[in-house]
C-alpha positions in Angstrom: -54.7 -8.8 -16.7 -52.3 -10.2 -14.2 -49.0 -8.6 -13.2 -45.9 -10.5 -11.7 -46.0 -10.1 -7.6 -43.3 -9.2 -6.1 -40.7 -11.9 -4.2 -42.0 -12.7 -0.7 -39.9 -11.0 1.9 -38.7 -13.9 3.1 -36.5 -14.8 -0.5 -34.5 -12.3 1.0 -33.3 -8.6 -0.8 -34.1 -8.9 -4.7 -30.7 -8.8 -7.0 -30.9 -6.8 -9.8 -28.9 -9.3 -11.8 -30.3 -10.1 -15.4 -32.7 -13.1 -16.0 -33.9 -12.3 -11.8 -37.7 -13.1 -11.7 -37.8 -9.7 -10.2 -38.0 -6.7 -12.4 -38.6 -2.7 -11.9 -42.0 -3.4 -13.8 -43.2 -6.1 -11.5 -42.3 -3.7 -8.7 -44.4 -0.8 -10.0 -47.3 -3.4 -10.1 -46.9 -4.4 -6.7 -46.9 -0.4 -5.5 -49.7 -0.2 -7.9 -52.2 -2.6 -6.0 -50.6 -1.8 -2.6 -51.6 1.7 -3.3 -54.9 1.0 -4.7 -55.9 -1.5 -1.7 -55.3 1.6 0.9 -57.1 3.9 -1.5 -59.8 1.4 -1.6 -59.7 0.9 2.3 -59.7 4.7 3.1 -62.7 5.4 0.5 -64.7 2.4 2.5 -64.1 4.9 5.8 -64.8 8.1 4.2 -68.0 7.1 3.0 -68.8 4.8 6.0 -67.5 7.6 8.6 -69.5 10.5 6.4 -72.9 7.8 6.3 -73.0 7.2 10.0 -72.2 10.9 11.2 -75.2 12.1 9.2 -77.7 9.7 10.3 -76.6 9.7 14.1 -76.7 13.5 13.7 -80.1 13.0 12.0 -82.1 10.7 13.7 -81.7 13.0 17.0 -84.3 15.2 16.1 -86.4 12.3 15.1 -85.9 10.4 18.3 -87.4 13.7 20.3 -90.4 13.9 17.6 -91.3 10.3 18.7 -91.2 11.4 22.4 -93.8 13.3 21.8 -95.7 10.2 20.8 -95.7 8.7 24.6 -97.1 10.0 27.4 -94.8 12.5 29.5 -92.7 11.1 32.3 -92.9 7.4 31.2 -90.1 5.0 30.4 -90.5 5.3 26.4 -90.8 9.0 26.7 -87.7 9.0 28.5 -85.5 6.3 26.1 -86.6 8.3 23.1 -87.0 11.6 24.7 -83.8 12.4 26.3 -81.6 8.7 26.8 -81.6 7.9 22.6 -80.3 11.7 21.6 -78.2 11.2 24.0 -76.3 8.7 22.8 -76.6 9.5 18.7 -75.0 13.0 20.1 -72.6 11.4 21.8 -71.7 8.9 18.8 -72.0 11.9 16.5 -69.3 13.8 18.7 -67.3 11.2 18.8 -67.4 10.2 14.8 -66.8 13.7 14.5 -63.5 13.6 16.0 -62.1 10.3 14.4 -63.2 11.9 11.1 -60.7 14.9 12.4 -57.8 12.5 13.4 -58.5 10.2 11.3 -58.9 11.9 7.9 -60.3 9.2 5.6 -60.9 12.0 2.6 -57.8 13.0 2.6 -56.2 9.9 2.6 -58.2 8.5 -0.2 -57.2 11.2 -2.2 -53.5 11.0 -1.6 -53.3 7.4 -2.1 -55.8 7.5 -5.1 -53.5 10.3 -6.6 -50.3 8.2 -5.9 -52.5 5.3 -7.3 -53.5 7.2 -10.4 -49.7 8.4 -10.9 -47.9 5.4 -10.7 -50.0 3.9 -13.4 -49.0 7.2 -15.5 -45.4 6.2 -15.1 -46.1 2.2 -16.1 -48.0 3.4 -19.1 -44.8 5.7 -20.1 -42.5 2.3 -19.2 -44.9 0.2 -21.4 -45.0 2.2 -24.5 -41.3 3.4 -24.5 -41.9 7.3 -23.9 -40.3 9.9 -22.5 -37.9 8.9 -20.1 -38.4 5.6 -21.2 -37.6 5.8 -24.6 -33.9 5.1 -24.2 -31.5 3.9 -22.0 -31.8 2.0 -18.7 -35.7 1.9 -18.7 -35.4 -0.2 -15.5 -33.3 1.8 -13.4 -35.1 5.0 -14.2 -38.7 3.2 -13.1 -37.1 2.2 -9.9 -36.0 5.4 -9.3 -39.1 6.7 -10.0 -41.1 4.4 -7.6 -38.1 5.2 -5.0 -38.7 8.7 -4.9 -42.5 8.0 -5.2 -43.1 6.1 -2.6 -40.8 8.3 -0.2 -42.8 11.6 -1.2 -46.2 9.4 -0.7 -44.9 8.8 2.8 -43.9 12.7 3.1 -47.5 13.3 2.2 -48.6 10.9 4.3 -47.0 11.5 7.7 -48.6 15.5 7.3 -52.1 14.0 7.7 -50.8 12.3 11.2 -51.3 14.3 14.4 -48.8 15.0 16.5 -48.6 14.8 20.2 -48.6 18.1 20.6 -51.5 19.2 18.0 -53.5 16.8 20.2 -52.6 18.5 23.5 -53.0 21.9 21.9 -56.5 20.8 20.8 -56.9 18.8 24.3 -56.3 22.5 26.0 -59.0 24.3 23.4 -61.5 21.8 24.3 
């Protein structure tokens, strides 16, 4: 099923004036899929990030059981004895942290929530319930994505680090 898009930006500010292409409906579609496309986006990172920190962190013992397999002191014992779990550590370290900075999870399951909730409310707007069921449906979905959108970014902005968490950490490390 496809929804109206919203204006591009450069039609200028939307009016609200009646028989305007743009509506509050059309809106809540186009938070809709913006929503879902960073839900999908962070769910592609969680479960990339999550893949690739358990198999660097895996293979290291792996790369030491095929040391064994060469002859001490040569130049395969030594790539797969001591140079190869080197590196998967230090990939694994480092996946580690932008997992912790990063926080893929979480944000898929903010925007997935926002995602799940603004389709809630267009359902309610549809079908005439609720809040909807009388007076200025329009302006009451607006306000509803207004507010939305602005406590999305409030939940948002907590998962970002601040300088001084990452000094604080910096000083722990």
């Amino acid at each position: 099923m496809a929804f109206s898009a919203r204006p591009p930006l450069s039609a200028g500010i939307p009016s609200s004036k009646p028989g305007d292409d743009y509506s509050a409906f059309g809106e809540c579609n186009f938070v809709i899929d913006e929503v879902a496309r960073k839900a999908d986006t962070y769910k592609r990172k969680a479960r990339w990030s999550s893949f690739l920190l358990t198999t660097t962190t895996a293979m290291v013992p792996v790369t030491l059981i095929v040391a064994e397999q060469f002859s001490p002191g040569s130049f395969a014992a030594f790539i797969s004895g001591r140079l190869a779990p080197g590196i998967l550590a230090a990939l694994a370290a480092i996946l580690g942290r932008w997992i912790l900075f990063e926080q893929p999870h979480q944000r898929w399951t903010l925007y997935r929530h926002w995602q799940r909730k603004f389709e809630a409310e267009r359902l309610r707007y549809r079908q005439g319930i609720g809040k909807y069921a009388a007076g200025d449906r329009d302006g009451v979905l607006a306000h509803m994505l207004a507010a939305g959108r602005v406590q999305l970014d409030t939940e948002w902005s907590v998962l970002v680090p601040i300088s001084k968490e990452l000094a604080e950490d910096r000083e722990i490390s």
